[in-house]
GUPAMAR-23113 format. One line per 3 residues: number of its first residue (from 1); their letters; for each residue x, y, z of N, C-alpha, C, O. Coordinates in steps of 0.1 Angstrom, whole numbers. Example, Ala and Ser with C-alpha at 12.3 -4.5 7.8 and 13.67 -1.06 7.14 Angstrom:
GUPAMAR-23113
1> AS> 132/-57/78/123/-45/78/132/-33/78/142/-33/85 | 128/-22/71/137/-11/71/129/0/79/134/11/80 $
//
This chain:
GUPAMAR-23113
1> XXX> -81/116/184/-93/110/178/-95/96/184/-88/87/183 | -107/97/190/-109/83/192/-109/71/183/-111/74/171 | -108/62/185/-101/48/175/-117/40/172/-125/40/181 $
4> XXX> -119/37/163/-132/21/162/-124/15/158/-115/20/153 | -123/0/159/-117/-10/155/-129/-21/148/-137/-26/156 | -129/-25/135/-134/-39/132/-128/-50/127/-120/-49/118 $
7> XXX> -131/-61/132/-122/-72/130/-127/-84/116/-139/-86/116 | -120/-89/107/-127/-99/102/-120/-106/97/-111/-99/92 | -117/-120/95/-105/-127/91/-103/-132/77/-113/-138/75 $
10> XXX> -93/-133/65/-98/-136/53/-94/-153/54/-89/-160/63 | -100/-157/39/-100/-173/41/-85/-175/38/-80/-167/31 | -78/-187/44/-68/-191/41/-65/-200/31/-73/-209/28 $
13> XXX> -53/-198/25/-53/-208/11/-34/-208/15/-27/-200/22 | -32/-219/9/-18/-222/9/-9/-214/-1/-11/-209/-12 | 2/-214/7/12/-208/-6/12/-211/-20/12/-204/-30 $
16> XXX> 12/-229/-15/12/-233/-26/4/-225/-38/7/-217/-47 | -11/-232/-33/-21/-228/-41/-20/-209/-48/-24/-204/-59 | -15/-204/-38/-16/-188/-45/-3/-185/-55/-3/-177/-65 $
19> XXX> 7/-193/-52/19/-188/-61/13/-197/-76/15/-193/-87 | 6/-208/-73/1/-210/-85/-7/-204/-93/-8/-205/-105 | -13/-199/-85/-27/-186/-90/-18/-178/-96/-17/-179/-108 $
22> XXX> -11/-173/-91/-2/-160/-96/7/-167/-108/9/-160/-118 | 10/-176/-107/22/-177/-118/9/-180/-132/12/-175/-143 | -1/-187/-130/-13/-188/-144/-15/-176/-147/-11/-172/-158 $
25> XXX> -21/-167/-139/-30/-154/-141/-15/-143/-142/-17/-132/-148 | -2/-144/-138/5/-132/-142/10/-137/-157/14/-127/-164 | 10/-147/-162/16/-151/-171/8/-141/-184/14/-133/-191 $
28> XXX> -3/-144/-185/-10/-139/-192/-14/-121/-193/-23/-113/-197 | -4/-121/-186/1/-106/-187/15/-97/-188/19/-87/-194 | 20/-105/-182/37/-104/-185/45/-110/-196/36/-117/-200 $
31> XXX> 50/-111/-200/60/-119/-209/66/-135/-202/64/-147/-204 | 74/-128/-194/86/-135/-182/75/-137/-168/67/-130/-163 | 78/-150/-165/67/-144/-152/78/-164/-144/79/-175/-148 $
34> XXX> 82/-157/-133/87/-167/-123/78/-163/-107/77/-151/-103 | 72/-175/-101/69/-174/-92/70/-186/-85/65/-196/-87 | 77/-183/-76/79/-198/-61/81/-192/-50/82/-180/-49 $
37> XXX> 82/-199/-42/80/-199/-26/95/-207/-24/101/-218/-28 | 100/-194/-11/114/-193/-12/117/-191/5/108/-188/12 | 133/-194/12/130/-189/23/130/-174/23/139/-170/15 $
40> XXX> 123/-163/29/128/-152/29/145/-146/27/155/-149/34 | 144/-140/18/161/-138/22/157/-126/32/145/-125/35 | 169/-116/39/174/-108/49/166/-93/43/174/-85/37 $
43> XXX> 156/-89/45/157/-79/41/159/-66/42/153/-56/38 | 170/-68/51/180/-55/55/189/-51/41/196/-41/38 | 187/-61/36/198/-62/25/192/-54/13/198/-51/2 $
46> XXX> 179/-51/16/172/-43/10/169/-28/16/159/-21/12 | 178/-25/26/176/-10/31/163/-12/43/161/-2/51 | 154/-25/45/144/-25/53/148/-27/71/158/-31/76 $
49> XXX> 140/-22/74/145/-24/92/145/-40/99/150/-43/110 | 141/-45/93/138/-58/101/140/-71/87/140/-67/75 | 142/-85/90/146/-92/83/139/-100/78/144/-106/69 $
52> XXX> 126/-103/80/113/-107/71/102/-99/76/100/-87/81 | 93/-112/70/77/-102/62/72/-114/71/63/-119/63 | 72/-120/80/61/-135/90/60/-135/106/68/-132/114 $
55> XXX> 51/-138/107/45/-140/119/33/-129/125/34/-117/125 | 23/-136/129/11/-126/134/6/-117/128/5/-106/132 | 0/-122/109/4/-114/99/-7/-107/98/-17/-115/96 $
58> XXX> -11/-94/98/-24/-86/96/-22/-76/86/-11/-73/82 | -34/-71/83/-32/-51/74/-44/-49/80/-53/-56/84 | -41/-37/79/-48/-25/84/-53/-15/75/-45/-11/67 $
61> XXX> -73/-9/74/-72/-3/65/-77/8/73/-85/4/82 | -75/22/73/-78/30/83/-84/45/69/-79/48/59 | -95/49/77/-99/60/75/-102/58/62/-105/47/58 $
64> XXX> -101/71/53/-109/70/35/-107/84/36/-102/92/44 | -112/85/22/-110/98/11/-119/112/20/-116/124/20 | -132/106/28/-136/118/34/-123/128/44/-119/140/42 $
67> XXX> -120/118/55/-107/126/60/-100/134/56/-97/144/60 | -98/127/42/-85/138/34/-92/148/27/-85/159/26 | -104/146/22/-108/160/16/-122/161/18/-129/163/8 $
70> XXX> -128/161/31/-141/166/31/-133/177/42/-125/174/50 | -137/190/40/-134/204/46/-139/201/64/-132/208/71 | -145/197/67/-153/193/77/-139/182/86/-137/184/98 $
73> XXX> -134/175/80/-127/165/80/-107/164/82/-99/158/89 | -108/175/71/-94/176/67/-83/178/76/-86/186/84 | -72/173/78/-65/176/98/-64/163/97/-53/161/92 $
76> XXX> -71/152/100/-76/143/104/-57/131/103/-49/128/94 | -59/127/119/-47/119/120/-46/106/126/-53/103/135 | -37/99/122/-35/82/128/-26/77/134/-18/74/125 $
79> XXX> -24/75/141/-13/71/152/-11/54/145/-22/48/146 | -4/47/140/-1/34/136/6/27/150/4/15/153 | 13/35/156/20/25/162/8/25/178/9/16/186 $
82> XXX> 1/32/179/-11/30/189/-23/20/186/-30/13/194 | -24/23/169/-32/10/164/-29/-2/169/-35/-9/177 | -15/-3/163/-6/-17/166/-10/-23/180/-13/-35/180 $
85> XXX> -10/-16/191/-11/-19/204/-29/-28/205/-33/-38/210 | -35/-18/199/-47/-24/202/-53/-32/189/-65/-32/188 | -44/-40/179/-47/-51/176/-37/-65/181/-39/-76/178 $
88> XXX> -29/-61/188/-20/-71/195/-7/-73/181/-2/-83/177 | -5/-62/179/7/-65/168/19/-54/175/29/-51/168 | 15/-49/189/24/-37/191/42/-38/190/49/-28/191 $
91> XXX> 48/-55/188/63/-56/185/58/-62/174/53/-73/174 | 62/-53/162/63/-57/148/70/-48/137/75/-37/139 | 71/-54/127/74/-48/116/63/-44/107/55/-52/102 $
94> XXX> 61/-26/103/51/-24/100/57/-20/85/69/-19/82 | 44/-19/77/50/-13/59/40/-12/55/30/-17/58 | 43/-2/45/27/1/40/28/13/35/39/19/35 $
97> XXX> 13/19/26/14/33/21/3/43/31/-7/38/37 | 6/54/32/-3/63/37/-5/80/36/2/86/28 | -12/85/42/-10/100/35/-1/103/46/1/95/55 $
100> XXX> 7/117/46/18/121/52/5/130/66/-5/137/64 | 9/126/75/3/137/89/12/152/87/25/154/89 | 3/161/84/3/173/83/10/181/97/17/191/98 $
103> XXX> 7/173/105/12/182/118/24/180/122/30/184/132 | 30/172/111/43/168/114/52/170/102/63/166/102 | 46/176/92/47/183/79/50/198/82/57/203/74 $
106> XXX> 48/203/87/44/220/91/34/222/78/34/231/70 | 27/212/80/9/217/72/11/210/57/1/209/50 | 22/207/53/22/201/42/16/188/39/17/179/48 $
109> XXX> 10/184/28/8/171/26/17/163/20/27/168/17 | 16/146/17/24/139/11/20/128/13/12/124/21 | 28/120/2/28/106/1/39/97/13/51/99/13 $
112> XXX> 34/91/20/42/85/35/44/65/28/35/58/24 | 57/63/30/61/52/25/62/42/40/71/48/47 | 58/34/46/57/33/61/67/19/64/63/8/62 $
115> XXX> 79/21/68/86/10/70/95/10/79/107/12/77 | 89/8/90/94/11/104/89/0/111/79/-6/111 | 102/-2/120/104/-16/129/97/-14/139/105/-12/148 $
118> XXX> 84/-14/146/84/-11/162/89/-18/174/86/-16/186 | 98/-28/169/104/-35/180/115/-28/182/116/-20/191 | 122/-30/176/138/-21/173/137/-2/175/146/5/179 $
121> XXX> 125/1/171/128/16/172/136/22/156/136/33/150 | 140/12/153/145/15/135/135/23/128/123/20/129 | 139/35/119/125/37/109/135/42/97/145/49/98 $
124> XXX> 126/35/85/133/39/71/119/48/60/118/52/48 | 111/50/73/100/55/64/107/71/59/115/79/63 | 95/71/44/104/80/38/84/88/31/74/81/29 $
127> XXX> 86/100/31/78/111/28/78/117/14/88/125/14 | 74/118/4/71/124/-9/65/139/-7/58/139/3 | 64/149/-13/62/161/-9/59/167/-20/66/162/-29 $
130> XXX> 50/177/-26/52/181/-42/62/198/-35/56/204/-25 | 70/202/-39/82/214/-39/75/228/-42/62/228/-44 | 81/236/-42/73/251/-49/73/251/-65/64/257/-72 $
133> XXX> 83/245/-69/82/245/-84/76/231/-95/78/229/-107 | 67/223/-82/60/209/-87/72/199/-87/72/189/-94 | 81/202/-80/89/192/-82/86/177/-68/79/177/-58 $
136> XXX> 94/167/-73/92/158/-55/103/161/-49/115/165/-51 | 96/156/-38/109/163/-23/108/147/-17/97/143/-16 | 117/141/-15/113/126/-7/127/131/4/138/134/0 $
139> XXX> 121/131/22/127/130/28/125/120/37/117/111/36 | 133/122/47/131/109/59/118/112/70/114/123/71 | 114/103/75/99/105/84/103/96/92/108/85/90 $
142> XXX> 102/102/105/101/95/116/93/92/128/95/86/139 | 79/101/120/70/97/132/60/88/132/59/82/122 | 54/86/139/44/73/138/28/74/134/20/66/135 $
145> XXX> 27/89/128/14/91/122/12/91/109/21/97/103 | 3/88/102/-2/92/89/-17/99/92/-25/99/101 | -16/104/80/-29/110/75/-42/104/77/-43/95/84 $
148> XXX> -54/110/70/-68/103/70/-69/91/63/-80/85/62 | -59/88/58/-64/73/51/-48/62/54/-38/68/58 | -47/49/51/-35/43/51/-38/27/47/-49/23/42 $
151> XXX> -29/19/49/-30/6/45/-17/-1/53/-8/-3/46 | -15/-4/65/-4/-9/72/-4/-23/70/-14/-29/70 | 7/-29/69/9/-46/71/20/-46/81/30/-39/79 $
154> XXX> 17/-54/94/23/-55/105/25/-75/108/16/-83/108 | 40/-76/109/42/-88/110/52/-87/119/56/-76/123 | 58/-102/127/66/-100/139/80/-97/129/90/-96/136 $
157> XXX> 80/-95/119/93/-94/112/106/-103/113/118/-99/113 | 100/-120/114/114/-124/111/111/-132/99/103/-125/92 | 115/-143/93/120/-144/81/114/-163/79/121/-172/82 $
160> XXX> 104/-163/75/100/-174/70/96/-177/54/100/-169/45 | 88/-187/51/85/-191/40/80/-176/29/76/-166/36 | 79/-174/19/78/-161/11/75/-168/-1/77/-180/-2 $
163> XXX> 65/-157/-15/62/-159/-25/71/-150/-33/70/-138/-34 | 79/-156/-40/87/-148/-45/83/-144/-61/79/-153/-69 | 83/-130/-66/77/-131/-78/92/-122/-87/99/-112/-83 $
166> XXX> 94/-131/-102/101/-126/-111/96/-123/-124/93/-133/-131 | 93/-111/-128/86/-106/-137/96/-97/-148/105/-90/-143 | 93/-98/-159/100/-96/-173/92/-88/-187/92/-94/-198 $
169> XXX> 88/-77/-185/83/-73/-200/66/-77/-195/61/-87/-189 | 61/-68/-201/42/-67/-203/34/-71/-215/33/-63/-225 | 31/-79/-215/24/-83/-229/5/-81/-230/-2/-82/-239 $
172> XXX> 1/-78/-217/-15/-77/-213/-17/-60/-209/-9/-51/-211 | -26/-60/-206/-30/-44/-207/-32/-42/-195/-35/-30/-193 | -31/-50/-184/-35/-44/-171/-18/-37/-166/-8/-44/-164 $
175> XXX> -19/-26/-164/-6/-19/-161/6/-18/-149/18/-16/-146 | -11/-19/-142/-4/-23/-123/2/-35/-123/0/-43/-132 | 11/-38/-112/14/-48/-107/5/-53/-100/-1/-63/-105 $
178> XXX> 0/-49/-85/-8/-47/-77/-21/-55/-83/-23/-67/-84 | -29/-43/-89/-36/-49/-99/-41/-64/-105/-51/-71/-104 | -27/-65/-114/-27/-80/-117/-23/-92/-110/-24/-103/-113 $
181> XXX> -18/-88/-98/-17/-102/-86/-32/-103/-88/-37/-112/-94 | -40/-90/-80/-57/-92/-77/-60/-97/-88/-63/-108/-84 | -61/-98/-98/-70/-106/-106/-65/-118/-110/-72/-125/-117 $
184> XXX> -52/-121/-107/-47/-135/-110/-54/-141/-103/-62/-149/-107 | -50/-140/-90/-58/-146/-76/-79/-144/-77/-87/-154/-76 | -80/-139/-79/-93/-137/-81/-98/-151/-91/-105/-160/-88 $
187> XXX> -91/-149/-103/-96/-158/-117/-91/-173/-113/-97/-184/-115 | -75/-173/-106/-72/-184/-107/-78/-197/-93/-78/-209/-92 | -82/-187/-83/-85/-193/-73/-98/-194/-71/-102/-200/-62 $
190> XXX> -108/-188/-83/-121/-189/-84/-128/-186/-70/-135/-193/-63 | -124/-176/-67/-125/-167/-51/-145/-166/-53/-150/-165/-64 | -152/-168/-44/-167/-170/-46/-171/-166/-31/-166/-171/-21 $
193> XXX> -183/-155/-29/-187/-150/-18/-176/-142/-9/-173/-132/-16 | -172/-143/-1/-163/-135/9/-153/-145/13/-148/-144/24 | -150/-154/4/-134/-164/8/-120/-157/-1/-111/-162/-8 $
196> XXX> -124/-142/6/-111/-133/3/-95/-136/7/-93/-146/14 | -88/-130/3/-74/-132/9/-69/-120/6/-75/-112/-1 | -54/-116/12/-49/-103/14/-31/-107/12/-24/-117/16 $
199> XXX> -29/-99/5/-10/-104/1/-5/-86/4/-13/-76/4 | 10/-88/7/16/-75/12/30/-78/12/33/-89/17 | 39/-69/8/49/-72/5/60/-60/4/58/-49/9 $
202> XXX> 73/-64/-5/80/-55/-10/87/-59/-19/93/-69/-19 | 85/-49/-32/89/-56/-42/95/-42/-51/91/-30/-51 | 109/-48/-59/113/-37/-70/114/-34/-83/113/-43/-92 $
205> XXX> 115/-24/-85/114/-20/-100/126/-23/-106/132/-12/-108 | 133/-34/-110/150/-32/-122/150/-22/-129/158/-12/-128 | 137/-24/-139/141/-24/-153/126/-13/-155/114/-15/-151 $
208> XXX> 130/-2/-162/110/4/-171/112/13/-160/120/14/-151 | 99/21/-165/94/31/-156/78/32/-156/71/26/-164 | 74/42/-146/64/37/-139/56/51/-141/63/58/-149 $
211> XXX> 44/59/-137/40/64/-132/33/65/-118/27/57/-112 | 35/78/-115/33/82/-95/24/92/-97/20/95/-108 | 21/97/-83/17/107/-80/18/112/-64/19/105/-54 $
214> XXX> 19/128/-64/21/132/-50/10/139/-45/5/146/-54 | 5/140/-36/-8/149/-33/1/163/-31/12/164/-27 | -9/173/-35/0/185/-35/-7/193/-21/-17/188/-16 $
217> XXX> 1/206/-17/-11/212/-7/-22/215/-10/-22/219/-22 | -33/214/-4/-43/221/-5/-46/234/-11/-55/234/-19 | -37/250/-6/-38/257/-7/-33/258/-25/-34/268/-32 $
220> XXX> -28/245/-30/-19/248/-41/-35/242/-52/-35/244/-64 | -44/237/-45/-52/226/-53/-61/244/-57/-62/252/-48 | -65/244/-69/-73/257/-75/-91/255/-79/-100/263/-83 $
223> XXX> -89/242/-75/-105/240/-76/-109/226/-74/-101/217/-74 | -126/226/-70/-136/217/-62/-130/207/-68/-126/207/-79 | -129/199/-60/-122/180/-67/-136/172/-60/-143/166/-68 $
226> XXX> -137/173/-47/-143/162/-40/-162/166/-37/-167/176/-33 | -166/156/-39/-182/153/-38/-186/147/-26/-186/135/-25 | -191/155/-15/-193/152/0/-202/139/-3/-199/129/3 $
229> XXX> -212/141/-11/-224/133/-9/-222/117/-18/-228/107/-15 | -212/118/-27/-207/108/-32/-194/103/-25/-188/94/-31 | -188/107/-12/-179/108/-5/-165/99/-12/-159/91/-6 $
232> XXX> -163/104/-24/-151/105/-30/-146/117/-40/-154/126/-43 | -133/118/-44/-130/125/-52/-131/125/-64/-123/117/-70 | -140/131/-73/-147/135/-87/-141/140/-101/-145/138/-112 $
235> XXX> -125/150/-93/-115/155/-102/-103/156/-105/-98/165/-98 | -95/150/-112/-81/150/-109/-79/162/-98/-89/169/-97 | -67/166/-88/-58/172/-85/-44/167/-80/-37/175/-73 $
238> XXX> -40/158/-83/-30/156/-80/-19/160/-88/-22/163/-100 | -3/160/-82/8/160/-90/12/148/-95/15/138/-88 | 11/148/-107/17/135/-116/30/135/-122/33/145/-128 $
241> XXX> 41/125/-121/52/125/-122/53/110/-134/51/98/-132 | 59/118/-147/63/107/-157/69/107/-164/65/117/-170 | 79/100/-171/82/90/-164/90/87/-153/100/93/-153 $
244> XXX> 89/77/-140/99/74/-131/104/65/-129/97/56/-133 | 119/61/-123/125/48/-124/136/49/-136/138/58/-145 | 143/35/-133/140/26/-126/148/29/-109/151/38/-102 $
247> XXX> 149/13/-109/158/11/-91/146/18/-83/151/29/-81 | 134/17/-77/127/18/-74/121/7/-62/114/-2/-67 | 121/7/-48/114/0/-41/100/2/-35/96/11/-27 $
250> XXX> 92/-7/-40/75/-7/-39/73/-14/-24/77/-26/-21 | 66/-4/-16/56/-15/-4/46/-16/-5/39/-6/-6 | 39/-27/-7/26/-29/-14/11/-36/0/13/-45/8 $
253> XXX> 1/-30/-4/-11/-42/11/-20/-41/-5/-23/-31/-13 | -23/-56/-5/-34/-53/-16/-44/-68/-7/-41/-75/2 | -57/-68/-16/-70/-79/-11/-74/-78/-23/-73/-69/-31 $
256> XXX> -81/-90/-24/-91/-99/-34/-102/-90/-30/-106/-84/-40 | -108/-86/-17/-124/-83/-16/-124/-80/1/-116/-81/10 | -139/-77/-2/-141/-74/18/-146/-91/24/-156/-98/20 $
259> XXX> -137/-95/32/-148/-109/39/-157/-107/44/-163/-117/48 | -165/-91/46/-172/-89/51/-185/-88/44/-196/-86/49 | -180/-89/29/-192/-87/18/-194/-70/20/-206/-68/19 $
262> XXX> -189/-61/21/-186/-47/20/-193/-40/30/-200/-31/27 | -193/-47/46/-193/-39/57/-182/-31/60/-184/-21/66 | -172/-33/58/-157/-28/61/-155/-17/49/-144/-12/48 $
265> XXX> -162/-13/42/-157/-3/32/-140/-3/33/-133/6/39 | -136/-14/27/-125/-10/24/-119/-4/12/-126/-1/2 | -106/-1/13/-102/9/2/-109/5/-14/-106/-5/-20 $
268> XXX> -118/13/-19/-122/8/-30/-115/2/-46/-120/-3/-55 | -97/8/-42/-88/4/-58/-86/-13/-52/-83/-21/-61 | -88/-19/-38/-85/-35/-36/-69/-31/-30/-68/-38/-21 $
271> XXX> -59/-23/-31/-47/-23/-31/-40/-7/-25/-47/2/-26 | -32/-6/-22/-22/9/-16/-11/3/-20/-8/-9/-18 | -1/13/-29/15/10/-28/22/19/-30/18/26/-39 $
274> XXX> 33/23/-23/43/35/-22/58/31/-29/61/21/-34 | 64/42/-27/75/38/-35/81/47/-31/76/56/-25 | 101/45/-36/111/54/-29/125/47/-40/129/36/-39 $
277> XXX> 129/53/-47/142/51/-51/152/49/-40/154/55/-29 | 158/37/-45/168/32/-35/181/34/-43/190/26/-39 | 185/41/-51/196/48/-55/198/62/-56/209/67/-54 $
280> XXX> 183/71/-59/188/84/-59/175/92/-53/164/86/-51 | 178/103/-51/175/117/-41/160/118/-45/157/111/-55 | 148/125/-38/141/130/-40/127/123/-51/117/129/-56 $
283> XXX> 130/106/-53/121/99/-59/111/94/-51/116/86/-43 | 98/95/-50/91/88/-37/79/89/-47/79/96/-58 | 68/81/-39/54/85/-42/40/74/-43/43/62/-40 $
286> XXX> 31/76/-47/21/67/-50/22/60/-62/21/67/-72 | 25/47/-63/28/37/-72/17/38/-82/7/38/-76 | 13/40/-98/0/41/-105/6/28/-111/3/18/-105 $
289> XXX> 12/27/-117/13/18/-133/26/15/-139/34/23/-136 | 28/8/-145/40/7/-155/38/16/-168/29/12/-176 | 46/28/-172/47/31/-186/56/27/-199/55/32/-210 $
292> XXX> 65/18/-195/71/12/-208/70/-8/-201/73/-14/-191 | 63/-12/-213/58/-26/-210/66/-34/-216/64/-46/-217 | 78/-26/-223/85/-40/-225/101/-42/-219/109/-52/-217 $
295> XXX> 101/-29/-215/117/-33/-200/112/-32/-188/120/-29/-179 | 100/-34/-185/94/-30/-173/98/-47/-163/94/-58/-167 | 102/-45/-158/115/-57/-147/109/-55/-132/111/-45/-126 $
298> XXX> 101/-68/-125/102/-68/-112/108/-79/-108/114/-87/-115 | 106/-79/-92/113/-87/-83/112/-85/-67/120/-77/-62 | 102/-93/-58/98/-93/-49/94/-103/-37/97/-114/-40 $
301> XXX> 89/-102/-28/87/-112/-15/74/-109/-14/72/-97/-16 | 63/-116/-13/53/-110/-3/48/-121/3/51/-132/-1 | 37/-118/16/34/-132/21/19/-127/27/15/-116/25 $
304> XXX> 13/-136/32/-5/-133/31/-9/-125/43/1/-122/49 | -20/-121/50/-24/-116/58/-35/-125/64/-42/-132/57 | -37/-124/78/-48/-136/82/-58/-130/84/-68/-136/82 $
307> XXX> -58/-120/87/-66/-108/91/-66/-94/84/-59/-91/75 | -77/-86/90/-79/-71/84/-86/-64/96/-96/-68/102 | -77/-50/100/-89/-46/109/-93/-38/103/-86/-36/93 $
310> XXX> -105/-31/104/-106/-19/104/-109/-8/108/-118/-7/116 | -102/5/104/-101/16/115/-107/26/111/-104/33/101 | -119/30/122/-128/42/120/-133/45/105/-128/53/98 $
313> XXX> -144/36/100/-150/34/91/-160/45/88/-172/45/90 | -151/56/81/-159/71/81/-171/71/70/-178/81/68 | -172/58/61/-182/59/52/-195/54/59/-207/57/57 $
316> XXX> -188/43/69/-203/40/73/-211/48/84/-223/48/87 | -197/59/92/-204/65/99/-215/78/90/-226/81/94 | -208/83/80/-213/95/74/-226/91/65/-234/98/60 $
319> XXX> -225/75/63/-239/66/57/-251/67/68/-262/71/64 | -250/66/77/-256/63/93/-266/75/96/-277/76/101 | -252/90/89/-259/102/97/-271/106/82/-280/115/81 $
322> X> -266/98/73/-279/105/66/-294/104/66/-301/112/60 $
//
C-alpha cells in the first residue's frame, strides 16, 4: 500500500505546566491523585525493550475504522517500522495500540500491544486474539505490521525528564484514565483553537479491574455493524471481557485535539491504549474503563509528543470521492 504522510506539530507547554494540569483536573476525579516530574526510572524493569520514553518524540495516527470494516477495505496493512523511516524516527523505541495484521495472524484478527525497540531489534509486542470458545489468547508478536488503524509513539528511547502519575480510588464518573488526563489538560490548560498537545506513555494497573475488549473474527461477527456512508461502526460487535486485572500494563498515545482544527481526522475517542498482564497468561486487549472505582490503583511515566503525522487519511480520501 502506498503510504500518505501529513505533518503537523502540537503547541508546546512545559512539564511543569501539564503535570499541574493533571494533578488539578485528575484530582477531581480520583480520590489519591500524585503527580510530578521525575527522572525516568529504567524501564526494562518493567518488561519494556528500551530504557526511556525521550528524545525525537512523535505519534503516529494511521488509517481508521474504514480499513477495518468497510468490505471494500478489509486486508488492509501497515508496516510501522517503514513508517518510522519516513518520518525520521527509523532508530527508536516504538509503543502503542493497533489492530493485529491478519496476514500474520493466519487471517485472524486482534488487539496488537506495540512495544518494540527498532534500534536493538528487541520486541515485547504482545497480540490479544478472541479463542473458539470467546475466550482471550494473548501471544507474542513479532512482526512490524498492524492492521487498518493504529496509534504509535516513537521516541529515541533513552531516559530523561518524565510525568509521573500516582493515582488511588475514583470518586468522578469519568471511568478512563486516558480520558481524564484529556480533560484535565483540556480544562486546566484552557487549550483554545488548535494549541493541542499529545502525552503517551506506560502506565499500570496495581489495584481494581478494568474492562477490555478484543475484536473477534469477522467470520465469527453475525451481523451488519458498520455504515459505509457514516464511515464508522453503528453496532456493538466486539468481545467484551469483565472483569479484568489487576497487575496489568497499559501503553497509552492520547491528544487534546487536531492542530489541524480536523484536517487530520484523527482518531475520533482523542486516545488508543492496550494492555497485557504482566503476571499471568492469556490477559491482553483494548483498555475501555475502570470497573471497581474504589481499588482501582495506577502508576505511570508518560512524556509529550512534538509532533503527529498522519498516515493515509482514509476519511478524507473517501470524503473527496463523494
Amino acid at each position: 500500500m502506498q503510504l500518505k504522510i501529513e505533518k503537523s506539530k502540537f503547541k508546546e507547554y512545559s512539564l511543569d505546566k501539564i503535570s499541574e494540569a493533571l494533578q488539578v483536573g485528575l484530582s477531581n476525579n480520583y480520590k489519591a491523585v500524585e503527580i510530578s516530574i521525575v527522572d525516568c526510572p529504567n524501564l526494562r524493569d518493567w518488561g519494556c525493550p528500551s530504557e526511556g520514553i525521550s528524545g525525537n518524540q512523535k505519534i503516529i495516527d494511521v488509517g481508521g475504522e474504514p480499513y477495518m470494516h468497510d468490505p471494500k477495505f478489509i486486508g488492509a496493512e501497515f508496516d510501522y517500522e517503514e513508517i518510522s523511516k519516513m518520518i525520521g524516527s527509523e532508530k527508536s523505541y516504538a509503543l502503542g495500540a493497533g489492530s493485529g495484521a491478519m496476514s500474520c495472524l493466519e487471517g485472524h484478527c486482534g488487539e496488537l500491544v506495540i512495544n518494540e525497540n527498532l534500534i536493538t531489534s528487541e520486541s515485547k509486542s504482545i497480540i490479544a486474539r478472541v479463542g473458539a470458545n470467546k475466550e482471550c489468547i494473548a501471544e507474542k508478536y513479532t512482526a512490524r505490521k498492524h492492521g487498518g488503524l493504529g496509534n504509535v509513539f516513537y521516541t529515541d528511547g533513552v531516559r530523561g525528564k518524565v510525568i509521573k502519575i500516582k493515582i488511588k480510588g475514583r470518586s468522578g464518573e469519568q471511568d478512563s484514565l486516558p480520558q481524564a488526563m484529556r480533560k484535565a489538560l483540556s480544562d486546566n490548560l484552557k487549550i483554545e483553537g488548535n494549541d493541542h498537545l499529545a502525552l503517551a506513555g506506560v502506565f499500570r494497573i496495581l489495584k481494581g479491574k478494568i474492562k477490555s475488549h478484543v475484536q473477534p473474527d469477522y467470520a465469527d461477527i453475525k451481523h451488519e455493524y458498520y455504515d459505509p456512508e457514516q464511515m464508522k461502526c453503528v453496532k456493538d460487535f466486539l468481545q467484551f471481557y469483565e472483569p479484568v486485572g489487576p497487575e496489568l500494563q497499559g501503553y497509552s498515545v492520547l491528544w487534546t485535539g487536531d492542530p489541524t482544527g480536523g484536517a487530520l481526522n484523527l482518531r475520533e475517542s482523542g486516545e488508543h491504549t492496550h494492555f497485557h498482564s504482566y503476571t499471568k497468561k492469556n490477559i491482553a486487549g483494548h483498555y475501555h474503563f475502570d470497573v471497581t472505582p474504589d481499588e482501582i490503583e495506577y502508576e505511570g511515566y508518560f512524556n509529550t509528543a512534538e509532533e503527529v503525522c498522519r498516515v493515509n487519511n482514509i476519511y478524507k480520501e473517501l470524503s473527496n470521492k463523494k
